[in-house]
N, C-alpha and C positions, 0 to 999 in steps of 0.2 A: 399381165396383171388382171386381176379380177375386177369386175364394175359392180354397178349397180348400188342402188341406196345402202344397202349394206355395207360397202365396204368407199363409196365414194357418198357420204349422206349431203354432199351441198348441193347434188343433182336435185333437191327436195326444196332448194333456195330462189324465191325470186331473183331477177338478175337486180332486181333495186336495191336488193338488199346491200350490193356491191358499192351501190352512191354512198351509200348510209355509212359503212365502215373503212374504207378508203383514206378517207381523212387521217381517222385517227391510227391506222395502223402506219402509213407512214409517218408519223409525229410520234411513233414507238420504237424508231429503230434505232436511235440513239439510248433511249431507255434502256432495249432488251440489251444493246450493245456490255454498258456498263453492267447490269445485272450479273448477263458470263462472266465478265472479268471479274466481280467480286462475289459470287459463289461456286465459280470452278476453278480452283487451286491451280492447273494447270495452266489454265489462261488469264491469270492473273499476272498479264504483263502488257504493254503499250501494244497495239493492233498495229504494228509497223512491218514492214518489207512484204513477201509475201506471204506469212501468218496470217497477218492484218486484214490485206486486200480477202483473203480467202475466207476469214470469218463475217468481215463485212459485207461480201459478195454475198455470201449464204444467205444470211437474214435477209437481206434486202430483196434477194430474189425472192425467197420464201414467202416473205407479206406482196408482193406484185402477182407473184404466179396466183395465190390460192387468191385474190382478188380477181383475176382472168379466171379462176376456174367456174366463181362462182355465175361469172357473166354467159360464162361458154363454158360449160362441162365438158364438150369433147375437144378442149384446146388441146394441144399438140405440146407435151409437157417433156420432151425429146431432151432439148437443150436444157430445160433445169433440172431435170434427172442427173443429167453431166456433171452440174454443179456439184450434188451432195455425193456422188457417186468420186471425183475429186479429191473433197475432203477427208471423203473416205481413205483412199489410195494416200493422202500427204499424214493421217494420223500415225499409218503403220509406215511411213519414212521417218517420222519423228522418234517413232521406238517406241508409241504409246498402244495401247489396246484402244476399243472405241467406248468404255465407260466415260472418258470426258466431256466426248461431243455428244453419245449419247445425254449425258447432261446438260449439256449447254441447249439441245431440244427443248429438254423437259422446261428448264429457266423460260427460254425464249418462247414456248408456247402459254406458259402461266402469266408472261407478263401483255405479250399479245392480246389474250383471252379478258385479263383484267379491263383493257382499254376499249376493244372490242364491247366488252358486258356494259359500259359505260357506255359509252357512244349507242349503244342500239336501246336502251332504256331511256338515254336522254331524247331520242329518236321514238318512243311509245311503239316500240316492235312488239308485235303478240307473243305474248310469251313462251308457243309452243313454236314459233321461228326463230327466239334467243336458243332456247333450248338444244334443238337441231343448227344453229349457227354454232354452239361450244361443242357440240359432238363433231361438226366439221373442221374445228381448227383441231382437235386432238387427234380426226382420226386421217388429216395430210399429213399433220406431226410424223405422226406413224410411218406412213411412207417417205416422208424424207429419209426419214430413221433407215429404214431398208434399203435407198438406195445406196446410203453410205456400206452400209454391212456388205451390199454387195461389189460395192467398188474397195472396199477392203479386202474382199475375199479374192477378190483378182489379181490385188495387187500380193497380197501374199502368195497365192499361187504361181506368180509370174518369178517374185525372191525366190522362193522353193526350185524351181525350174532354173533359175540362176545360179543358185548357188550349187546345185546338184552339176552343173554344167562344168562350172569354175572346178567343183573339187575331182569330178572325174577328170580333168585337163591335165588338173594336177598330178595324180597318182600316173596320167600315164607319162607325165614328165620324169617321175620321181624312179619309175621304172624301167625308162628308156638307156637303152646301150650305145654307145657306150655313155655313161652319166653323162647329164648335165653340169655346169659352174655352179658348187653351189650358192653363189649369189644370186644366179638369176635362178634356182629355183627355191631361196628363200625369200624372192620379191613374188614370185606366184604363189606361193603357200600365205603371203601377208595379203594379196588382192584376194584370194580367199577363203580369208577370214579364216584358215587352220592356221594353229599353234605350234610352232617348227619343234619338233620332241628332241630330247634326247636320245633315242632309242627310239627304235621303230623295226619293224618287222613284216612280212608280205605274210598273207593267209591265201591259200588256193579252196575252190570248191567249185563243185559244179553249178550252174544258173540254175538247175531244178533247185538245189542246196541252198541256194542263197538266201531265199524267201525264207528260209526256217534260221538257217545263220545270221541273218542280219538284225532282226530285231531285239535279239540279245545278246548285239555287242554295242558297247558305248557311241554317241553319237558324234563324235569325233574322227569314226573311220570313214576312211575314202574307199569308194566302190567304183571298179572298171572293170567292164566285162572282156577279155579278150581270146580270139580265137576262141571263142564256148564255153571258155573258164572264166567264175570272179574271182578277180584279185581282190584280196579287202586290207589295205594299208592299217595297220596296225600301230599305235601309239603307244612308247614306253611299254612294251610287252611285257617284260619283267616286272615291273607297277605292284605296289601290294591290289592284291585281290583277282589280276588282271587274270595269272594261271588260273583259279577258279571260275574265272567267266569264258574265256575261250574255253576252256574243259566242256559248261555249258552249252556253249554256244551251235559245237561239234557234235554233241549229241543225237544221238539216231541218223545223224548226218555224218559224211567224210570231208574231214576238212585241214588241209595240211601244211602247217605252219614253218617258214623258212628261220635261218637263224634273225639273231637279232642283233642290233649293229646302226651306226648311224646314221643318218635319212638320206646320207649319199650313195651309202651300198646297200638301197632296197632291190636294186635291178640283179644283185646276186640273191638275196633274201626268194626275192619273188622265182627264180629259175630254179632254185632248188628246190621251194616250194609245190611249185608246179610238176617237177621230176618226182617228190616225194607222192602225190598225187597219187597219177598216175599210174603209180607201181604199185600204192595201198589196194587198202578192201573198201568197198563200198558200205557205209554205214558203220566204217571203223571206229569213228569219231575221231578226236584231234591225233592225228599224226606228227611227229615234231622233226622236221629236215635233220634235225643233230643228230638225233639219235640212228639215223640211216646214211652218215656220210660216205662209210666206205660202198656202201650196195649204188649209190647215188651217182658216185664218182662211176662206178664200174657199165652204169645206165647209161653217163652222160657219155663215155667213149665207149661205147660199142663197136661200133664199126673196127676200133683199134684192139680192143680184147679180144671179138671174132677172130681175125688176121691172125692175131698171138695165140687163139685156141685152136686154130688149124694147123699153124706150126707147131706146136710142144704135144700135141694130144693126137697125128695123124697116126700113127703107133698103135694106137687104141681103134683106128677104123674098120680095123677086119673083125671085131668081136663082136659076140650077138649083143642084141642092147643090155641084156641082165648082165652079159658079164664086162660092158664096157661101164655099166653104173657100180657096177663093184670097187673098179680098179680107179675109176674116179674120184668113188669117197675114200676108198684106200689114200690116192695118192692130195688128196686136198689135206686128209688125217695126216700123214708124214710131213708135209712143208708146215703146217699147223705145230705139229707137235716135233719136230726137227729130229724124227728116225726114232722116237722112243718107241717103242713095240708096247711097253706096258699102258704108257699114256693115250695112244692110240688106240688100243683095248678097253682101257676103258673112256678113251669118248665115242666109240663107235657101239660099246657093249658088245662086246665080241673074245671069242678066248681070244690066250694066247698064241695056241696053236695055230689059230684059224690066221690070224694075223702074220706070224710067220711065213705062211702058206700064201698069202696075199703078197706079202712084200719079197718074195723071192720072183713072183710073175710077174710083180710090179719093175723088178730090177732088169727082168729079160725084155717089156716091153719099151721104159724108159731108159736103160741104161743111165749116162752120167748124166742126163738133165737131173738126176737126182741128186749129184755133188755140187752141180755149180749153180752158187747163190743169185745169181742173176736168172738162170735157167729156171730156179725154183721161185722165184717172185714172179718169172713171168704166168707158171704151172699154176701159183695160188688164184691169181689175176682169174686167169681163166675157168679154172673151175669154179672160181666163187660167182663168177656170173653164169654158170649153168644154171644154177638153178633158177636167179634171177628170168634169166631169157628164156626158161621153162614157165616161170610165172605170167611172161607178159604173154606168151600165147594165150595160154590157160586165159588170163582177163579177157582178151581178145576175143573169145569161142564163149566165155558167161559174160561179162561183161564187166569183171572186176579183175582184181589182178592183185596180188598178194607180197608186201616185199618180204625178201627171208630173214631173217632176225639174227641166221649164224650160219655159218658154210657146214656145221656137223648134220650130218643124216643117222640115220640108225636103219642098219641091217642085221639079219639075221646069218643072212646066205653068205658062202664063204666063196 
């Protein structure tokens, strides 16, 4: 804190002057008492339990301390800094801002000031020591005032830190496997203080991401950072407006939103979430888990599609790679389009000739895995995660990763 006459002017006060108004300022503190109660709205109620003590405590320390200060200006002002510093921290538990006590100052320094003005005139104090006497009770006012601001601002900052605590707890309850009861995680969502949705939904993005995604989504979502991804728990997703704010929120950022569903299967929300991710583009913007189920699925069992792409496709191992990407999309186009030559033609854009010509090599390399219908779900399986598992290299070597939208390619070459 800063010193000196300027900003502490009773430094400028005899210490007698302290005999002189002592009297009357504690014969005030009944006075100021009642005065807060009848012109601050808010405490206009009996000074009972610990309200009471805390208001009463203030004043009365207030007219003692600045009485010590005037006698000893470097008194050690430690312990009633505590005081308004207190008050401060019990306004913002009340759920008020500090404009009341701020007020209750202002009252309690005018009515002081009044008693003070009397007693040091009925006293024949020189009129340039009343003077600088009412510039010292306004300019401690002041710093009481401060200390309170400052013991508010701690005590807010210490809530803020709580509750950020609480709701991160939460989300990683709400996304833990296998679920939680959700009784017990609708007694954590009520300790803090979120509103159990109807719907709800997991968001993925990266922690660079977050910082640009967070501020424009509503303040209701929960944020957990896990393994380098933020989860951000999403409330009634489907909500009027909510699609145009995620859309938002995603922007210039990738950020990939699981289905939606009730607060109990957020821990599925959140994994396809994060699968959706991970497979996207970087600075895709909002990615929607639905819309990529089947690529999703085929992500989440690889190890099992591999297996099955080495059995149905080892046939295809002695080809150079152009002509084993040929017979590839050849044969993902046949279980797709169930042996139409013309339809196959045209989703590949290719004559019919050419096609013909394909599906006859295709028949020497596959044989009947082409008739039988288990054989060719397995064939689909796998090829449609070629390309996938061509993707996530691909991200892996840039650093993004692309998912494919449809198992069709387009070639020229026959």
């Amino acid at each position: 804190m800063e010193s000196g006459r300027e900003t502490e002017p009773w430094r400028g006060l005899p210490g007698s002057v302290a005999e002189v108004i002592e009297p009357a300022l504690e014969a005030s503190t009944q006075q100021i008492l009642d005065s807060i109660a009848r012109e601050v709205p808010e405490y206009a109620r009996p000074l009972e339990g610990s309200f009471g003590r805390g208001i009463r405590t203030g004043v009365t320390e207030a007219l003692g301390q600045f009485v010590a200060l005037i006698r000893n200006p470097d008194a050690d002002r430690a312990q009633s800094r505590e005081v308004y510093r207190a008050l401060g921290r019990g306004e913002l538990r009340q759920g008020r801002t500090l404009d009341s006590l701020q007020a209750a100052y202002r009252v309690g320094a005018r009515v002081a000031w009044r008693r003070v003005a009397e007693t040091a005139n009925d006293a024949k104090l020189d009129p340039a020591l009343i003077s600088l006497l009412a510039e010292s009770v306004f300019a401690y006012i002041d710093q009481l005032s401060s200390d309170s601001v400052e013991g508010y601002a701690e005590a807010f900052a210490a809530s803020e830190d709580e509750r950020q605590r609480r709701h991160r707890a939460l989300a990683e309850l709400l996304i833990r496997e296998p679920p939680v009861d959700e009784i017990v995680a609708k007694a954590a969502a009520a300790e803090a203080g979120w509103a159990w949705p109807h719907q709800a939904a997991a968001l993925a993005c990266t922690e660079e991401d977050l910082d640009r995604v967070r501020p424009r989504l509503r303040g209701d979502s929960l944020v957990l950072v896990v393994d380098g991804l933020a989860c951000v728990v999403i409330s009634d997703p489907e909500g009027p407006g909510r699609a145009r704010e995620l859309e938002s929120a995603a922007a210039g950022a990738a950020g990939a939103l699981g289905p939606s569903g009730p607060p109990g299967d957020l821990a599925a929300s959140w994994r396809l979430a994060r699968g959706a991710l991970s497979a996207g583009e970087r600075g895709a913007g909002l990615i929607r888990a639905e819309d990529h189920l089947a690529q999703l699925m085929l992500g989440e069992a690889e190890p099992v599609v591999a297996a099955i792409g080495r059995k149905r496709l080892a046939p295809l191992d002695d080809l150079s790679a152009g002509a084993r990407a040929r017979m590839e999309e050849t044969a993902l186009a046949y279980v797709q389009h169930a042996g139409n030559a013309a339809a196959m033609g045209r989703a590949l854009q290719l004559h019919p000739q050419t096609i013909r010509h394909r599906l006859r090599r295709l028949r020497e390399l596959l044989g009947e895995q082409l008739d039988d219908p288990d054989a060719r779900f397995e064939l689909e399986a796998a090829l449609r995660a070629r390309p996938l598992a061509t993707s996530r290299v691909r991200g892996r070597r840039s650093g993004s990763a692309g998912l494919p939208m449809s198992g069709r390619q387009r070639s020229s070459a026959p």
